[in-house]
C-alpha positions, 0 to 999 in steps of 0.5 A, spaced: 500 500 500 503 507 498 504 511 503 498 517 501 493 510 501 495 507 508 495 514 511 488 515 509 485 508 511 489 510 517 486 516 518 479 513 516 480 507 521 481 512 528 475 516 525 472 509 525 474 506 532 473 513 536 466 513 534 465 506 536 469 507 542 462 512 543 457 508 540 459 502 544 457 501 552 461 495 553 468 495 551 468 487 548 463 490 543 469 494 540 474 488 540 469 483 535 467 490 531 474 493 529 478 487 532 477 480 532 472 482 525 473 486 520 478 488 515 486 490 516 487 497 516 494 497 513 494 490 509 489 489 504 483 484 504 486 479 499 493 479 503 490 480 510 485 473 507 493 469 504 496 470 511 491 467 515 491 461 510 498 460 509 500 461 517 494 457 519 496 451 514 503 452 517 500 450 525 494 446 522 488 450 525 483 454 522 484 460 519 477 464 520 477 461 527 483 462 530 488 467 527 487 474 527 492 480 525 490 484 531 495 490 533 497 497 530 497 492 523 489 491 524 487 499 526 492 502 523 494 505 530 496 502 537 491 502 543 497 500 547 497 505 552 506 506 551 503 508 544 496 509 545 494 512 537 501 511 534 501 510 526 503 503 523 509 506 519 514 502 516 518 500 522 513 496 525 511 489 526 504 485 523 502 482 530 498 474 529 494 472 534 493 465 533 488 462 538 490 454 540 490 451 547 494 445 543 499 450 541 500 454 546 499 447 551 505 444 546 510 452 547 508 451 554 512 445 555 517 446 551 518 452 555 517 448 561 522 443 559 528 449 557 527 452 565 528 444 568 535 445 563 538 451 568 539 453 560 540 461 560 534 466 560 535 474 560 531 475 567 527 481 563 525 476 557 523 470 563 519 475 568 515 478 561 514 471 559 511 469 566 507 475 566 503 474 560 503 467 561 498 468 567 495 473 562 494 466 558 498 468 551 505 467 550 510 471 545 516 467 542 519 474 543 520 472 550 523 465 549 529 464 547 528 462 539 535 458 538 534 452 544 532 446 541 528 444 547 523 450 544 523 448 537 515 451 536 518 458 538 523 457 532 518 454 528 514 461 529 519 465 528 521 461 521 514 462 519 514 469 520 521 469 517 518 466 510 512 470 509 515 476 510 521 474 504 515 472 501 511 479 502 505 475 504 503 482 507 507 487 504 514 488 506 514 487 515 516 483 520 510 478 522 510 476 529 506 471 534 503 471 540 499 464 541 492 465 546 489 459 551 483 461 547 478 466 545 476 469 552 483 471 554 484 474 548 478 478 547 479 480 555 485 482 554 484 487 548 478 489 552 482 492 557 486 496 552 479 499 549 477 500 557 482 504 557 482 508 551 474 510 553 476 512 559 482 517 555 476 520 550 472 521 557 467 516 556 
């Protein structure tokens, strides 16, 4: 997408979300509107529909149920409060939420197995792990990608490698976050919206 194309549907998609934080009462409203439903703001329909396809044939779930690009790639803009309403540009990354309680069970003891080893692990990256393990998503940015006791975070991060060589999506980064299951994700991303209701005084 050229830059005057993707600015305007950025522009468009604040306009979007901000009246719909307004219109809707209950935060989860906004999430299955403009998150979890809907088009990519930044990537269009054909790409956003061949990336969820390609990386739901790569983990074997389904591409309409348990993938969703989420994040500044899928507004336009983040809502994450360090950069709440920051643009998409060209140094960021495509967040896919991938939905899968065998997958995450799977990294999960994968990971549990790599503590068991006594191998290395930055504290700032193990205690972010653990937070959002608690919060019931785990980010293979957090997990060191080279043990071959993790082989499903290296197999992630070899994903996201290929389709960004391939440009699935356009030239970016794609990255993964794998959730216990729907619930989490969407309470997660509600919280956020909370947050921005509360920042428009509503």
């Amino acid at each position: 997408m050229r830059e005057g194309d993707r600015n305007k549907a950025i522009d468009e998609s604040m306009v979007a979300f901000k009246e719909g934080l307004r219109r809707h009462k209950q935060p989860i409203q906004v999430v299955r509107e403009f998150i979890t439903h809907g088009t990519c703001a930044v990537i269009n329909q054909a790409q956003h529909a061949e990336l969820r396809e390609r990386v739901a044939a790569e983990l074997d779930v389904h591409p309409n149920r348990d993938v969703y690009t989420v994040g500044s790639a899928k507004l336009g803009f983040s809502i994450k409060p360090s950069r709440r309403y920051g643009r998409f540009n060209d140094e960021s990354d495509i967040d896919v939420a991938v939905v899968s309680p065998d997958l995450y069970s799977r990294i999960w003891r994968e990971t549990r197995a790599f503590i068991e080893s006594k191998e290395p692990w930055a504290t700032k990256k193990s205690d972010e792990f653990k937070k959002q393990h608690l919060a019931g998503r785990v980010s293979p940015k957090n997990i060191p990608k080279a043990s071959p006791l993790i082989p499903t975070a290296t197999r992630l991060w070899d994903i996201g490698r290929r389709l960004q060589n391939e440009r699935v999506a356009g030239p970016y980064q794609i990255t993964f976050a794998i959730w216990f299951d729907m619930e989490v994700l969407e309470n997660y991303q509600a919280n956020t919206v909370a947050d921005c209701q509360k920042i428009e005084g509503l």
